[in-house]
C-alpha positions as CSV (number, residue, x, y, z in Angstrom):
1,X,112.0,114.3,124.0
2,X,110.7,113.1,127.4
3,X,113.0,115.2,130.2
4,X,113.0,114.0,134.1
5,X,113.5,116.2,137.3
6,X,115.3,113.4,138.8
7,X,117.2,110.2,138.2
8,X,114.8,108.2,140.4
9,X,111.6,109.5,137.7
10,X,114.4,107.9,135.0
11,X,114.9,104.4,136.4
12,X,111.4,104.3,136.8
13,X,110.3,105.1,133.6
14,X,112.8,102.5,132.7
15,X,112.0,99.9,134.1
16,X,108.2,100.6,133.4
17,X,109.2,100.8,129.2
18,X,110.9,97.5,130.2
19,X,107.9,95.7,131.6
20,X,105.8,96.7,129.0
21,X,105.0,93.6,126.3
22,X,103.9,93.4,123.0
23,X,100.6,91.7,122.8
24,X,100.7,88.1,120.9
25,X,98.9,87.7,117.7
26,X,96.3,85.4,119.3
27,X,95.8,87.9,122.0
28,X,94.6,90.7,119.3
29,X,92.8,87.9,118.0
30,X,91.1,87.0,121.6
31,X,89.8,90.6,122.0
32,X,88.6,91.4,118.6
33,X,86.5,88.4,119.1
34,X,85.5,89.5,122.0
35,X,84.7,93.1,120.8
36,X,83.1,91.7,117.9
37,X,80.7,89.3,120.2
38,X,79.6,92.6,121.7
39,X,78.1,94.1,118.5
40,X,76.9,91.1,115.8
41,X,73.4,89.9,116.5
42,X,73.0,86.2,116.7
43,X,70.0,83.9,115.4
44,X,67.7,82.1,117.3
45,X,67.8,79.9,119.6
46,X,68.6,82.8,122.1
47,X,70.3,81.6,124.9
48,X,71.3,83.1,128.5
49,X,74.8,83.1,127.4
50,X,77.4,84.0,124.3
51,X,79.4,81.1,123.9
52,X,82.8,81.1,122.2
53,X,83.3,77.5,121.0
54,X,87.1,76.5,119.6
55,X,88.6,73.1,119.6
56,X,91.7,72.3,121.4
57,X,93.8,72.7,118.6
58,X,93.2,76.8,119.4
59,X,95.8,76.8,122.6
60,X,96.8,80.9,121.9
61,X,92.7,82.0,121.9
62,X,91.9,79.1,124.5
63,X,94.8,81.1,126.9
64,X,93.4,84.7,126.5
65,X,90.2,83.7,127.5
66,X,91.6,81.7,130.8
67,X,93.3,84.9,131.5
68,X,90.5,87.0,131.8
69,X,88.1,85.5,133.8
70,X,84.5,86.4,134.0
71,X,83.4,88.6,130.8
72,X,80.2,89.6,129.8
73,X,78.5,90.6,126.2
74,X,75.5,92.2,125.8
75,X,73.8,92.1,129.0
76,X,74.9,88.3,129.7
77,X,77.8,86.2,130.7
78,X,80.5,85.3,128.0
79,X,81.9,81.9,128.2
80,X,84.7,79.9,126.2
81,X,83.6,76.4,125.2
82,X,86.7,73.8,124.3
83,X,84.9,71.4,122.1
84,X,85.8,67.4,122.6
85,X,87.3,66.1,119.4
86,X,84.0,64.3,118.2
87,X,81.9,67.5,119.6
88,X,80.2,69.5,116.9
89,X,79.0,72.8,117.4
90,X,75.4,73.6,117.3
91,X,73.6,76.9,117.2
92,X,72.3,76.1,120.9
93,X,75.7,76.0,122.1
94,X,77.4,77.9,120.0
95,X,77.0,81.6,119.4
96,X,80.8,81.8,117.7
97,X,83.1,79.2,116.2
98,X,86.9,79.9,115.9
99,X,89.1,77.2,113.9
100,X,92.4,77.2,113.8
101,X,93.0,76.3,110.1
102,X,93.0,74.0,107.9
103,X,91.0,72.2,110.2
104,X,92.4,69.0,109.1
105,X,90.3,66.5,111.6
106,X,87.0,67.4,109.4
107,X,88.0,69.6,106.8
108,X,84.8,69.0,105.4
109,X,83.5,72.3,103.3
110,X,79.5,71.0,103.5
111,X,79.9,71.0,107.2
112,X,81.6,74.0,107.4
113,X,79.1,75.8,105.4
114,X,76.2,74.6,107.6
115,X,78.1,75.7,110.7
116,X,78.1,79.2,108.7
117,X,74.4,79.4,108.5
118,X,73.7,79.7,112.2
119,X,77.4,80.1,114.0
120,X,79.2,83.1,113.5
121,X,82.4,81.0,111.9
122,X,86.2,82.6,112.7
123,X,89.1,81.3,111.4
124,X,93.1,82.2,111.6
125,X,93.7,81.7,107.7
126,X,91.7,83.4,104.5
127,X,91.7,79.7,103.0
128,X,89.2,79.0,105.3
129,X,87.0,81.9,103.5
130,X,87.6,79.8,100.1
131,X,86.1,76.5,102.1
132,X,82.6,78.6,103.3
133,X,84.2,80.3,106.8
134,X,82.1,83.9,107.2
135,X,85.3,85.8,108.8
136,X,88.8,85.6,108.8
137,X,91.3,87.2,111.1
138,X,94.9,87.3,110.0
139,X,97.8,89.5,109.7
140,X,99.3,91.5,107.2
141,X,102.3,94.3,107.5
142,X,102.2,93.7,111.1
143,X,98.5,94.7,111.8
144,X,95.1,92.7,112.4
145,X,92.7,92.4,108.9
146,X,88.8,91.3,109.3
147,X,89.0,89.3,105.9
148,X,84.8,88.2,105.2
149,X,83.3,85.7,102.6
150,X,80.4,87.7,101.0
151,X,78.4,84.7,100.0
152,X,78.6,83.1,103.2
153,X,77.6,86.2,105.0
154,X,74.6,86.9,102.5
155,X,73.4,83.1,103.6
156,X,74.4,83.5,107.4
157,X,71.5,84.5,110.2
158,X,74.4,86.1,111.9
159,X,73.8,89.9,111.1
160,X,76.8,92.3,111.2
161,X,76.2,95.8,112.3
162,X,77.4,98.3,109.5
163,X,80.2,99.4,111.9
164,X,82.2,96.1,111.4
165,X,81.3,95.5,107.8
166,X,83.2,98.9,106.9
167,X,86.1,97.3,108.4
168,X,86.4,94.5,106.2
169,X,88.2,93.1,103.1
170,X,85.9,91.1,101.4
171,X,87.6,87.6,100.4
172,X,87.7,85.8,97.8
């Protein structure tokens, strides 16, 4: 039990407890990615950057990142990419891919699985796992879950420290 000294210590612990907001789903989402662009090494090319590419449809993740201004991953700046509609991601550009799923403009599961190969591939929903995705972040009882496809990962250039891999449910 939390005792105060006076009624003005109260109020403002009050108000403080007020203030205070749960963070959004998409915000947890936004910083695992974040964390987990820290750790993973990606393939070749290598690039001056980390790029985070989503397509519009990702407004929650696309907010986070506006929010936060300049980042930085391993040694180098870490920018968000909004894709244009007809824009497809390439390992030059792309470091990461989160989809809001089912990606219904090109649900396409070959084209997915050769983003895979060279993109760290993110997705909102463990379908996407089923359709070739590498990682899936989604919520169950209220808490954040790494969901990973293992085949996908076994065929991806994107390596995953130990660390992270511990962390995961492995799907399907």
């Amino acid at each position: 039990m939390i005792r105060f000294k006076t009624k003005a210590c109260c109020l403002w612990f009050a108000l403080w407890m007020f203030n205070l907001q749960a963070a959004s789903v998409d915000d947890v989402r936004g910083a695992l990615l974040f964390n987990l662009s820290k750790v993973i090494s990606f393939p070749a090319p290598k690039s001056g950057t980390v790029n985070l590419c989503v397509f519009p449809e990702s407004r929650g993740i696309i907010q986070f990142f506006k929010q936060k201004g300049a980042l930085q991953s391993q040694g180098k700046p870490f920018h968000l990419k909004v894709l244009e509609n007809n824009q497809q991601p390439t390992a030059g550009v792309c470091q990461m891919l989160y989809v809001e799923w089912p990606f219904a403009e090109n649900n396409n599961k070959q084209l997915l699985l050769d983003w895979s190969n060279n993109i760290m591939t993110i997705s909102n929903d463990p379908e996407f796992l089923l359709s070739g995705g590498l990682m899936s972040l989604t919520t169950a009882d209220n808490r954040m879950v790494i969901m990973m496809n293992k085949d996908s990962l076994k065929q991806s250039a994107v390596i995953f420290p130990s660390r992270v891999l511990k962390l995961a449910t492995w799907y399907p």
